[in-house]
C-alpha positions as CSV (number, residue, x, y, z in Angstrom):
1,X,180.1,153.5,108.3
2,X,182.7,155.9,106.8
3,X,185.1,156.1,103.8
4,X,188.8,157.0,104.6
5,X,190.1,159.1,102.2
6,X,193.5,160.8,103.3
7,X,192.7,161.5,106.5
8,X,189.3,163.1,105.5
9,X,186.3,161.0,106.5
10,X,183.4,160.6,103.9
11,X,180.5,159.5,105.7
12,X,177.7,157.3,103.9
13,X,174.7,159.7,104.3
14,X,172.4,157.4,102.4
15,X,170.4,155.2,104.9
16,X,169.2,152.6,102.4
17,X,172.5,152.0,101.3
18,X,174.2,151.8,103.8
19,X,171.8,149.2,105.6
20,X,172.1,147.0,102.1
21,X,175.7,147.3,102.3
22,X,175.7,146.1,106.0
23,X,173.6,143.2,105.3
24,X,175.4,141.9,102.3
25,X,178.5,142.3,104.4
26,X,177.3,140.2,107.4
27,X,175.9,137.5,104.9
28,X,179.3,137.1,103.2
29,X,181.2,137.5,106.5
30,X,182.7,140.6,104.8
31,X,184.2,143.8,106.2
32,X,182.4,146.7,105.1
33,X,185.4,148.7,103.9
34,X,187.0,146.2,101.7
35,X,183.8,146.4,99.8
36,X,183.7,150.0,99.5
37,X,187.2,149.8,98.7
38,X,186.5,147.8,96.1
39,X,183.6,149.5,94.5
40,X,185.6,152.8,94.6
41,X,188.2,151.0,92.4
42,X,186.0,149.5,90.1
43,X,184.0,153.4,89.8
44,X,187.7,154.6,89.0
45,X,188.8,152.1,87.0
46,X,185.6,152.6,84.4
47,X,186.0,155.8,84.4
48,X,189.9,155.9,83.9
49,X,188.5,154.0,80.9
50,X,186.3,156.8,79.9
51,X,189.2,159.6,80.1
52,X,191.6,157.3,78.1
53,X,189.1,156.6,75.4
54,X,188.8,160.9,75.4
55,X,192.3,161.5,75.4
56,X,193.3,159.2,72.6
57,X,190.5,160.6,70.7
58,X,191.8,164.0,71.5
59,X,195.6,163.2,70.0
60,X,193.6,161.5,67.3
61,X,192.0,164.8,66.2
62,X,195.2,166.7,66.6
63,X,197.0,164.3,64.1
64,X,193.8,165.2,62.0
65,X,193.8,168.8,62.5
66,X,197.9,168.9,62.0
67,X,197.4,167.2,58.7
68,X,194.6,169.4,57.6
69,X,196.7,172.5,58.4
70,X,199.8,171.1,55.9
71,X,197.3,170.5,53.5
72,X,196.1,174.0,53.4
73,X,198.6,176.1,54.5
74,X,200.1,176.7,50.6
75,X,196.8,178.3,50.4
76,X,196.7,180.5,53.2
77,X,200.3,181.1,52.1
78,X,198.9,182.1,48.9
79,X,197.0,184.7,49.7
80,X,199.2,187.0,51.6
């Protein structure tokens, strides 16, 4: 079984899998891709969760950081 990926194929190397996968497929009368297709997605779509949660926390800190520099720059200001 492969994994089409834009014109690259990404074999399954691992044996285990791979049978489990192929079972699960014939007892659901499933094709094989459409279920990698859709654990791919799901993989990316947690993820994609993960990297939204960091970049909001990211512009969350630079409101913080932006707010921290106002609040002290008449000091730095100050001392030159």
């Amino acid at each position: 079984m492969t994994l089409m990926t834009d014109d690259k194929i990404t074999p399954v190397t691992d044996r285990i899998l791979k049978d489990a996968l192929l079972q699960y497929c014939e007892f659901y009368q499933i094709d094989p891709q459409t279920v990698v297709d859709q654990a791919v997605s799901d993989f990316l779509g947690h993820h994609d969760q993960t990297v939204i949660s960091l970049v909001h926390g990211y512009a969350e800190m630079a409101t913080l950081n932006s707010e921290i520099c106002r609040e002290y720059s008449g000091c730095e200001a100050k001392i030159d």
